[in-house]
N, C-alpha and C positions, 0 to 999 in steps of 0.2 A: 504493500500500500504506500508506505515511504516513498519510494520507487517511480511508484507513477504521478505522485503530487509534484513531486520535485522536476519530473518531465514534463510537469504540464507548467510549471513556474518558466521553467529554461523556454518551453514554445512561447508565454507569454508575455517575455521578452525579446524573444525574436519578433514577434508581433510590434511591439514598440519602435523597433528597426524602423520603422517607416523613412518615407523618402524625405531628406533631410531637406526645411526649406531656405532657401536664401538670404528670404528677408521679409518685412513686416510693412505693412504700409501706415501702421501706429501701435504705440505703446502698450496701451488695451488689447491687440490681438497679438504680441510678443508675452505679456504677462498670462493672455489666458491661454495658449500653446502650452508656455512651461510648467502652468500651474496642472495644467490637464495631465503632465507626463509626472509630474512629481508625487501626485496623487496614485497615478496607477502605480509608480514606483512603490510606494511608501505601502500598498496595500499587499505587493509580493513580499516587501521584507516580514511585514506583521504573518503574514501564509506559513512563512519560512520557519519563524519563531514558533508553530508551534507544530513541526515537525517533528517530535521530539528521537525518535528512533531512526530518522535518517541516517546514513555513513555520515562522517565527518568530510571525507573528500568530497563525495557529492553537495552537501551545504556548503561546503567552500568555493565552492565552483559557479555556486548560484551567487551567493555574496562576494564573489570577484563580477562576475557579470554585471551584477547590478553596482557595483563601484565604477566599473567602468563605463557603463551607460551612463552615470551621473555625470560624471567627469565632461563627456560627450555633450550634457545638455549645455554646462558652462563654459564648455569653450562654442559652442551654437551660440550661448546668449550674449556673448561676447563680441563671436566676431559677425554677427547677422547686420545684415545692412539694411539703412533704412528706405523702403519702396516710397518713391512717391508714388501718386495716382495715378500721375501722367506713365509711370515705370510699369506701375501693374497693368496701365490697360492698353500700354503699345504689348504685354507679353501676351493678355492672353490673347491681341489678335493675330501675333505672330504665330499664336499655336492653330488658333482657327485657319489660318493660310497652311500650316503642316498640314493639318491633319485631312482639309481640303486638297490639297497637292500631292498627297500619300509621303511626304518627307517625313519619313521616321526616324532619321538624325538627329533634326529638331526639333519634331518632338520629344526626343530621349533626353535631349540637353533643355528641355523646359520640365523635364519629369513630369509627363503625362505617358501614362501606360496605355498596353490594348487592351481593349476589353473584350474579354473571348467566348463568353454565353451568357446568352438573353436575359435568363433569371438568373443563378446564383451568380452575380457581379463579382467580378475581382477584387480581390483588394491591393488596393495601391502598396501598402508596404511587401506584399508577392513577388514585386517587379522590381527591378532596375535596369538600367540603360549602361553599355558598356561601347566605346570605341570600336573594341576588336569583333566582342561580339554580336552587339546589336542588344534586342531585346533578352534579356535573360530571365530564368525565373528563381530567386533563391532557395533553396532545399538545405534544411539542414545536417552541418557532417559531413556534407557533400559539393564536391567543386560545383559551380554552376555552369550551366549549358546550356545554350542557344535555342529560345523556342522554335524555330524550325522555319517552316513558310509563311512568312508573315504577307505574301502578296495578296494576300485573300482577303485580311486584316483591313475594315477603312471605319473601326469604330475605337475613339480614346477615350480614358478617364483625364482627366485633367487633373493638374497640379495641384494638391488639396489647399494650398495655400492661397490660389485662384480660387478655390473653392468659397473658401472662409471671406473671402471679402465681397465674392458676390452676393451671398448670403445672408453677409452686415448688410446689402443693400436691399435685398427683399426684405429684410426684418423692417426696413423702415417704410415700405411700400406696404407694410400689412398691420393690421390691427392686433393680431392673434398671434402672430408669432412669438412677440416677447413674453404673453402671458401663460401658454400652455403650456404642457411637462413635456419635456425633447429625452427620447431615450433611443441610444445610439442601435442599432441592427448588424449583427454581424454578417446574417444569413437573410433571405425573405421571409422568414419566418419566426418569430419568439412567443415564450407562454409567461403571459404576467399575471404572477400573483394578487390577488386583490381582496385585501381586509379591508372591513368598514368598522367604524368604532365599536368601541366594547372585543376588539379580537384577544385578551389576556381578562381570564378571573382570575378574580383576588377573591383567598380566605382570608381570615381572621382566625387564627389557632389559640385558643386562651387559656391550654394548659398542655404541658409536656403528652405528648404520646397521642396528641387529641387523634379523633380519626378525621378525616379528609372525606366530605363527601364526593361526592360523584360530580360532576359537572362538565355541561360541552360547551367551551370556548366558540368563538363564533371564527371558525377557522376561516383562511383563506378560500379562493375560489380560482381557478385556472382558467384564462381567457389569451386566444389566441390571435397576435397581433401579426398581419399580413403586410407586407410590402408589395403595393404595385405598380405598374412605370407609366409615369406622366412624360410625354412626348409633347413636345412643340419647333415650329418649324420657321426658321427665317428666310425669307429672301435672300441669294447669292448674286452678287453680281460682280463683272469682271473687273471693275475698278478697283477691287478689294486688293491693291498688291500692297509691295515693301514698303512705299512712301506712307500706306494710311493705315498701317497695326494697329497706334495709339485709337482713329476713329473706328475703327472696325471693333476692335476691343468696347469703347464706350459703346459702340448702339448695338452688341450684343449681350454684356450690361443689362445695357436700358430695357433693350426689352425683353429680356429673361425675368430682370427683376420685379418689374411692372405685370407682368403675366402670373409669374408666381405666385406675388404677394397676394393678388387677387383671389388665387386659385388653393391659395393655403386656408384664406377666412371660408371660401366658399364650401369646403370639406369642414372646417370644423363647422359653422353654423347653417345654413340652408342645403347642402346635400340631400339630395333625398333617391338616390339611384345607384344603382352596382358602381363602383366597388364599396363604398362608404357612405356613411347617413350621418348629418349634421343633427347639432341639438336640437334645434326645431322639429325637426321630423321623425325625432328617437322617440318610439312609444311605450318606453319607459320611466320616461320623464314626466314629473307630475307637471299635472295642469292648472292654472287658473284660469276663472272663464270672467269675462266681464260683462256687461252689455253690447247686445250685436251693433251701438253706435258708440264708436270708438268718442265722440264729442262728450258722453257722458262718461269719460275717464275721471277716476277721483282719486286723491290721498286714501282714502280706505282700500281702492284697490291694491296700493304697492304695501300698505302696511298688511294686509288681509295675504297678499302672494307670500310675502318676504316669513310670514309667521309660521308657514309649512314647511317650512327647512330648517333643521334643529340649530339651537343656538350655538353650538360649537363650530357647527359647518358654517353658518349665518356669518361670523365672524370674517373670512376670508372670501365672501361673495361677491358681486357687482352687479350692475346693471348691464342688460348690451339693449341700445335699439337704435333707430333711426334718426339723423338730428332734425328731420321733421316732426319726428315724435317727440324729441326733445323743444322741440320748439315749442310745442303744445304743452307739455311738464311745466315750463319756467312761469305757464300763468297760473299753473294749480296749485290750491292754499288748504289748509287743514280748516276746523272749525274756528281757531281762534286767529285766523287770516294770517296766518303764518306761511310764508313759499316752503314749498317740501325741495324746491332746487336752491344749492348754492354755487354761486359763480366762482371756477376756479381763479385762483390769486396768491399774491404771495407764496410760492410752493406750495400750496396745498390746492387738493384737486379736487374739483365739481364734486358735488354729492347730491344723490336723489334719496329724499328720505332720510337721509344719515351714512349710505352707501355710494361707494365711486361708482363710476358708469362711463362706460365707451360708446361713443357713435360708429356705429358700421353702416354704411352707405350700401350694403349688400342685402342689410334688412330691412322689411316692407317700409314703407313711407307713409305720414300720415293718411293718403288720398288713395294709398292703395291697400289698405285695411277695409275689408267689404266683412260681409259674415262669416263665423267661424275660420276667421284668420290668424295663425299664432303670429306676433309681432315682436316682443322681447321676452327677453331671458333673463332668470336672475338665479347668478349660481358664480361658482368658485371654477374659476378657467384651467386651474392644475385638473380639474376633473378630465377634460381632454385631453388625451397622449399622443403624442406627434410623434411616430415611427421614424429616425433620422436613418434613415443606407446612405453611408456617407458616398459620395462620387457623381459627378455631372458628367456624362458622356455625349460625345460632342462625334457626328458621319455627316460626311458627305452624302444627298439623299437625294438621288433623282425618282424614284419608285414612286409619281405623284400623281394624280389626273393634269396638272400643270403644267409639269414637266414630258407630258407625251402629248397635250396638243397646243402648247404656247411655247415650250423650249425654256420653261421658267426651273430655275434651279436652287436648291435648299441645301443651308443647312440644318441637319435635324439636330437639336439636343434633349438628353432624356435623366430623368430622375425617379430615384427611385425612394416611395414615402409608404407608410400605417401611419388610419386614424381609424382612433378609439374615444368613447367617453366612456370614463370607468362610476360604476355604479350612477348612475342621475335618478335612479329609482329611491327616493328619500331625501335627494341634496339637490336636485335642482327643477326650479320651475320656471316654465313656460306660461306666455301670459298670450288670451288667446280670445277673440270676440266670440260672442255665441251665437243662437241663431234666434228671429224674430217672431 
């Protein structure tokens, strides 16, 4: 048993190997790179400790490893240069023109790898790029050797560190991203555990030797988080050479980011079709029902929603609706003419009721609330789990109705995501008109 722990430490480490990156385009994404590596570090040593029957040679072998990957990440933090913006986004159009042009030299010297089947996606740290031999794939204990025909090959992962910054740019292009739970994916597939409060009893023993009754904890629950690929497609066109990397980079950027962000809120909240279903449309999620004329909105309705979610959960909640909905909010008053809205200021932020609240431009609109319409939400956003497969795969794509009667020509790029709301059965409501 020793044996195999200690082998799955050393894989686990090798995994950390990943493709070493250049440089940062700001301080915040050099600090959370190292803080992310130092953690996993820190979570093999604590593994290690308590190994307690392993050989000595073998625990030494692991805590030389991980001496030296640390060693590694400080001379990284040291000598990483700083990306301006203009730097990051002539690179990644220079990779877009590779990976367009089948140049896999360049691609190898921007560290973007191939990616070589559909669903379970490669992982970037698998690969490296070599002079002599081209594409390689590391194996451990074992020399590396030459993946073989790459002329087949016209799909890349990109540079994760191109990754990370497009990503900062979606997150600001979206509502949802900064507030949901992000949980990394190794595989397209993982099982998450899910306890709701109350998962540990507690006795009270009030004399030596007492006996222990019986009791069933409210154990977890096993739910299975899927990854599946979001494709989207740009316009190609021949102008795209050496002289405009930096613009080709920005307006595929721009509008990766802008597509995404959209398409992140629209999975967690209005979804209602394969592959996944947003909170609105989860019919799990408790209800409140108002009158079928949304004009007869009142302060009793939000205090009457918000009182069906337990005060512990209640605590970490919000509002999500429309800021035409909101517009209508800022005139409604309690009995003692009190606004139930307050205007964000000063660092502190809007509250309805006593609760923050997001506008999402994705949910109905005042004038589009008709009967039994659900319109907002009021719940705690960690409840929805954001599946990350980390990699942006970027092909050349003529396979288009376009492209075989206009000669129009793409590139495709493709990601890979899970979403989940965990439990909304007891913690989150939906507010919803009824019928006449």
């Amino acid at each position: 048993m020793s044996s195999e722990r200690i082998a799955k430490l050393r894989e686990e480490i090798d995994r950390m190997k990943k493709m070493t990156p250049e440089g940062f385009t700001d301080e915040k994404q050099a600090a959370s790179y190292f803080q992310e590596k130092e953690q996993m570090i820190e979570n093999i040593v604590k593994t290690l400790e308590t190994v307690d029957d392993a050989v000595t040679t073998e625990t030494e072998g692991v805590k030389d490893a991980v001496k030296s990957l640390r060693e590694s990440m400080k001379h990284l933090e040291k000598g990483a240069r700083q990306l301006t913006r203009k730097d990051a986004e002539a690179e990644i159009g220079k990779a877009l023109c590779a990976a367009w042009t089948g140049d896999r030299t360049t691609l190898g010297e921007l560290k973007c790898v191939p990616n070589l089947k559909s669903e379970n996606w490669n992982n970037p740290s698998d690969f490296e790029w070599t002079r002599e031999k081209g594409f390689v794939m590391r194996k451990k204990d074992t020399p590396v050797e030459p993946m073989g025909n790459m002329a087949t090959n016209e799909q890349y992962l990109i540079n994760p560190i191109y990754e990370s910054i497009i990503m900062e740019d979606a997150a600001k292009k979206s509502v949802m991203m900064n507030l949901v739970s992000h949980i990394p994916m190794r595989g397209p597939s993982i099982w998450i555990p899910e306890r709701d409060r109350g998962g540990v009893s507690l006795k009270w023993l009030t004399q030596y030797g007492a006996k222990i009754e019986g009791s069933k904890p409210n154990a977890p629950t096993r739910k299975e988080l899927k990854a599946y690929t979001l494709a989207g497609f740009i316009p190609w066109y021949d102008e795209f050479e050496e002289d405009v990397y930096a613009d080709l980079g920005k307006l595929f950027m721009s509008e990766f980011t802008e597509s995404y962000g959209v398409e992140f809120d629209r999975q967690c909240l209005i979804a209602d079709e394969s592959p996944f279903t947003g909170i609105l449309a989860d019919k799990n999620a408790m209800q409140y029902v108002i009158d079928a004329n949304i004009k007869k909105l009142s302060y009793i309705d939000f205090r009457d929603a918000e009182i069906k979610v337990p005060a512990e959960e209640r605590k970490d909640c919000m509002w999500f609706f429309s800021e035409s909905i909101l517009n209508r909010i800022t005139n409604i008053t309690d009995d003692e003419g009190n606004p139930i809205w307050r205007r964000p200021g000063d660092s502190m932020p809007g509250l309805v009721d006593g609760y923050r609240y997001q506008e999402c431009t994705l949910l109905p609109g005042f004038s589009e609330v008709k009967e039994k319409t659900p319109f907002a939400v009021f719940m705690n956003p960690k409840r929805i789990i954001h599946g990350n497969r980390k990699g942006i795969e970027i092909k050349r794509f003529e396979d288009t109705t376009e492209s075989l009667e206009n000669g129009e020509l793409f590139m495709r790029f493709r990601k890979r995501d899970g979403f989940m709301i965990s439990r909304p059965k007891g913690n989150i409501v939906v507010m919803a008109t009824g019928a006449k």
